[in-house]
Each structure stands twice: as structure tokens, then as C-alpha cells.
C-alpha positions in Angstrom: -61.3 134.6 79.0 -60.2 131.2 80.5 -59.9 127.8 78.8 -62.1 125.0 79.5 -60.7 122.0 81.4 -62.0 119.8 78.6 -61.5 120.2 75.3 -64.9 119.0 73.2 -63.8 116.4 70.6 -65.0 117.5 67.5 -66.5 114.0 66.8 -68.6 114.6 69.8 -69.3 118.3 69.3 -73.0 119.7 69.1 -72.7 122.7 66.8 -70.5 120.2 64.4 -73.8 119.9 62.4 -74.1 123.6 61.4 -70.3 124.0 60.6 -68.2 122.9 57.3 -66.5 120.3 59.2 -70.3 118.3 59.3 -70.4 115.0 57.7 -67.0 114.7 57.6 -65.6 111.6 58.8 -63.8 111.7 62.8 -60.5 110.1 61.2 -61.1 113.3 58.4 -61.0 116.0 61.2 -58.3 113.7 63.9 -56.0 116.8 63.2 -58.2 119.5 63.8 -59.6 117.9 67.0 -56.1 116.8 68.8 -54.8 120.6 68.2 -57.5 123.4 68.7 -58.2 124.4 72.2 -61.6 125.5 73.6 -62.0 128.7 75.3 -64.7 130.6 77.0 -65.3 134.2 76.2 -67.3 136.9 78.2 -69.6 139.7 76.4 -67.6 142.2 75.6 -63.9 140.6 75.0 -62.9 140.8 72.0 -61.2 138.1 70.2 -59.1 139.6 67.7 -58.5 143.4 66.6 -58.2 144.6 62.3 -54.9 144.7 61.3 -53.0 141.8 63.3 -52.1 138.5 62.3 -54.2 135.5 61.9 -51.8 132.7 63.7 -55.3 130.3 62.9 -59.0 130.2 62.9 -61.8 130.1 65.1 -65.0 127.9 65.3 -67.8 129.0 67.6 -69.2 126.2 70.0 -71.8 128.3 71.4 -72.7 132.1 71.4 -72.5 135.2 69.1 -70.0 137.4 67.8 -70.2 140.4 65.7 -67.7 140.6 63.2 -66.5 144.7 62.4 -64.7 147.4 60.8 -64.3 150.6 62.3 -64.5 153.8 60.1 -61.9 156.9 60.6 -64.5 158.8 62.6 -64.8 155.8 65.0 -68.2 154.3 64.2 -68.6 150.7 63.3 -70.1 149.3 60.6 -71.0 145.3 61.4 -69.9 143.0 58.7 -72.2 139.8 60.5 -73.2 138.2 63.5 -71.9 135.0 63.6 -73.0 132.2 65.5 -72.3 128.3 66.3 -70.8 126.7 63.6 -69.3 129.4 62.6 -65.5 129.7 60.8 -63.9 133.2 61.3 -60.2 134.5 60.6 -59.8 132.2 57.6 -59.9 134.0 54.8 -57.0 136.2 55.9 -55.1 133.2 57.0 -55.8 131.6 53.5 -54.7 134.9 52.3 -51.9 135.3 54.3 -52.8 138.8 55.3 -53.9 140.6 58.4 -57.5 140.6 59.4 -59.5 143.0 57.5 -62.1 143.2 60.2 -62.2 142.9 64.2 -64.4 140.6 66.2 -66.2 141.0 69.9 -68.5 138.7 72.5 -71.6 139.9 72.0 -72.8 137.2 73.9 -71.1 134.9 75.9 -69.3 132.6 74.2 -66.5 129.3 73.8 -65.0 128.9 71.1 -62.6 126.5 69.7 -59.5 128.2 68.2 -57.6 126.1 65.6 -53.7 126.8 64.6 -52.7 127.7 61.7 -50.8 124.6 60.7 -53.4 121.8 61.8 -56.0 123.8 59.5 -54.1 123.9 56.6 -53.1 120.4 56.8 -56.6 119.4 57.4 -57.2 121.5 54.1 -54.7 120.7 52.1 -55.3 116.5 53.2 -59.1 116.3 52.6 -60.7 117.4 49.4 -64.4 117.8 50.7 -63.1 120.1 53.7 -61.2 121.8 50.8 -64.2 122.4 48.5 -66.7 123.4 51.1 -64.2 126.2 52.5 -63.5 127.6 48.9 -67.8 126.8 48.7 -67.9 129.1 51.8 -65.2 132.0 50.6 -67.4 132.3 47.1 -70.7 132.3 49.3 -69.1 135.3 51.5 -68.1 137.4 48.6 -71.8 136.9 46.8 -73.4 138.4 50.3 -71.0 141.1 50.4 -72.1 142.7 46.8 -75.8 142.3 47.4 -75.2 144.1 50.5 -73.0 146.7 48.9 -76.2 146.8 46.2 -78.6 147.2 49.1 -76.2 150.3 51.1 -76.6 151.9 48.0 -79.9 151.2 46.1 -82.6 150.5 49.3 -83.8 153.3 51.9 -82.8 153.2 55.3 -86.0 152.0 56.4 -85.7 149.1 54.1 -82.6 147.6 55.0 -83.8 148.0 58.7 -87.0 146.3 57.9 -85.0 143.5 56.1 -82.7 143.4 59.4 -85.0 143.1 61.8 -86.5 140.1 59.7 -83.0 138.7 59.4 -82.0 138.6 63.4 -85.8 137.6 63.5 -84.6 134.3 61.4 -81.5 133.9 62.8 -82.2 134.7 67.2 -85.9 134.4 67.1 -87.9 132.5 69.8 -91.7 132.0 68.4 -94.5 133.5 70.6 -97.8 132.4 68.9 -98.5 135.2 66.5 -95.1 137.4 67.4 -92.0 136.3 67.2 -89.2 137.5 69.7 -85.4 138.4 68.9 -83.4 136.6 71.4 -80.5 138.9 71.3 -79.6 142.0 72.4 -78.1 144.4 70.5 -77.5 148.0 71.1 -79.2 150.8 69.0 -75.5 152.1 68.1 -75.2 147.6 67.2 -78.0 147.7 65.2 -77.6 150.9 63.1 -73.7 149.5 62.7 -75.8 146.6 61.1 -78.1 148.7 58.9 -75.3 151.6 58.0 -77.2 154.3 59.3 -76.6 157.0 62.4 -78.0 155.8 65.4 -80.6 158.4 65.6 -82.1 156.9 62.4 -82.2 153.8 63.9 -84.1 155.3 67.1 -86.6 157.2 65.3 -87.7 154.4 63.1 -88.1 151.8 65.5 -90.1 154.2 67.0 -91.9 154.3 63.5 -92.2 150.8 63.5 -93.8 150.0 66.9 -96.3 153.1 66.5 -97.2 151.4 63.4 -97.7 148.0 65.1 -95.3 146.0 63.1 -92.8 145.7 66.4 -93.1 145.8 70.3 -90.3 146.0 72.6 -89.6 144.0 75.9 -87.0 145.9 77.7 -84.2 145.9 75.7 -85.1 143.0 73.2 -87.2 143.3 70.2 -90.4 141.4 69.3 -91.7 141.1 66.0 -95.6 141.4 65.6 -95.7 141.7 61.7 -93.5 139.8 59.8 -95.7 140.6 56.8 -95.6 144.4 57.2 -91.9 143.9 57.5 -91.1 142.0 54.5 -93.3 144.3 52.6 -91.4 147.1 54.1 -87.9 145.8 53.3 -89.1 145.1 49.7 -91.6 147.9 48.2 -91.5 151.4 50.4 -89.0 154.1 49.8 
């Protein structure tokens, strides 16, 4: 990793609009901006492990990061992708506990890491910032039970289905009637996603694309049905 010569003012900082920190006010944020520090991340690095100590938080200017546990046997089961905008590490700092989950480049990245103490006094100093973090923290914990719900209520071939649409909404580049996922993500990544073996994940994308509902260009995946998908996800065991 190496940090950039410049640091971005957050006032002047495109991804601003997709993170808590928009519509705040450049004199709300002056704290936040005159102490975090921009850094670029390759694919790959990882930016911190489970079980250390969050000494502040991290905003994503640009790329994606897939936020992890790893089980006892050594597979990983993906939390979320994050992407610009994007807060991590602050719930266990608000905690005060170690992280609960690692993170890693998926694709390259910068990101803006924020200490401990200019975060807090941004939080503690500016009501709005306060209430759209806690906002955030109750928003996390409601996505975490449905997809606790969903691990243990929906087939494996619909919470790939339900995925695929999901990385479709989130990466996808429209192509007239198919829509390509402009990310790529391992079969291991994806089934660590889903919650499934990887082999699952391989035979039923094969499934899919036989069934004309997906193609693939090299290693990226293109939706062709969104339809069949979403009924997929939904209705079939």
C-alpha cells in the first residue's frame, strides 16, 4: 500500500454523496477532513485481520472490499462487499472491542482511514452525524437477521439466485437486454457469499447458464434473465 501525496478534502470528495458524512456541512466534517489520511490499496492486501484492535475507521474513496469471517476449517463466509461510501471498523470501535470480521482488496482500492479520536469527536460534536451512524448500526443488524433467516429457511439455489441479482444491482453495467457484473469474484468468493461449498456454486452456475438465465465472459458474469432469477430466488426449492 502507499499513501497518496494528496489527501482529498472531504468537502471536495466524490463518493461523499453515497456515505453518512453527505449533506453535512464542510465546517461539520473540518475534523474528520484535517486528520484521516488517504491511502491506496492493491487487490489482495488486506486491510485489517479479526481479532485486532480498531485504532479508527475506514471510508472507501473508490473500489471494493469484502468484509469476512473465517470458520475453524479455514473457509470464509463473506459478511458484504463494500463499496465507495462505505464506513467499516466502526462498530467495534464504538464498541470498544476487537474486530469481529477481517477485510481484503478485492479490487483496487484508496481509502481514507480516520483515527479514532477525530471520529469520535466528530460524533460526539454533531448530532445528525450521530443519528445517521446509530441509523446505520440498526440498519446492519436488521440485514444480518434476514440473512441469518435466509441461510436457514431458502435453498441454496435461492440465495444464489438472489446473489447474483444483488452484485447485478450493486456492479452491474447494462448491455441492452443483459446486464453484466462488473466484478470479479472467485467461485470460492462467491459461494463464501451464498454459504455453500464451492462445488455447489460451480455446478449451479452451470445450471443456470444451461438454462439461459446467465452467460459468462471469461471470468465475469452476465445476467441474461433477471426475471428467471428473481423468480428463482423467490419461489423454487
Amino acid at each position: 500500500m502507499s499513501s497518496s501525496p494528496h489527501n482529498t478534502p472531504c468537502e471536495l470528495c466524490a463518493s461523499r454523496k453515497f456515505s453518512m458524512m453527505s449533506g453535512l456541512t464542510d465546517t461539520q466534517i473540518c475534523t474528520i477532513s484535517d486528520h484521516k489520511n488517504l491511502i491506496s490499496h492493491r487487490k489482495g492486501q488486506i486491510l485489517y485481520y479479526e481479532g485486532t484492535k480498531p485504532l479508527g475507521i475506514f471510508c472507501i474513496n473508490s473500489g471494493v472490499v469484502k468484509v469476512y469471517k473465517t470458520a475453524s476449517n479455514g473457509k470464509e463466509q463473506i459478511v458484504h462487499l463494500a463499496q465507495k461510501g462505505d464506513f467499516l471498523g466502526y462498530a467495534a470501535l464504538l464498541g470498544e472491542e476487537n474486530y469481529t470480521n477481517s477485510a481484503m482488496i478485492v479490487e483496487d482500492a484508496k481509502i481514507c482511514f480516520i483515527p479514532k479520536e477525530a471520529f469520535l469527536k466528530t460524533l460526539m460534536t454533531n448530532s445528525e452525524f450521530f443519528k445517521r451512524v446509530t441509523k446505520e448500526l440498526s440498519h446492519e443488524l436488521g440485514v444480518m437477521e434476514e440473512k441469518l433467516t435466509d441461510a436457514t429457511q431458502k435453498s441454496v439455489r435461492e440465495r444464489l439466485a438472489y446473489v447474483l441479482l444483488h452484485l447485478a444491482s450493486c456492479y452491474g453495467v447494462e448491455g441492452g437486454e443483459s446486464q453484466k457484473i462488473d466484478l470479479i469474484l472467485s467461485r470460492e468468493e462467491i459461494a463464501g457469499i451464498v454459504g455453500t461449498a464451492t462445488e455447489s456454486v460451480i455446478r449451479l452456475l452451470s445450471e443456470f447458464k444451461k438454462d439461459d438465465l446467465i452467460e459468462f465472459e471469461g471470468k465475469k458474469i452476465i445476467i441474461k434473465d433477471k426475471r428467471g432469477l428473481a423468480r428463482l430466488s423467490d419461489f423454487y426449492a
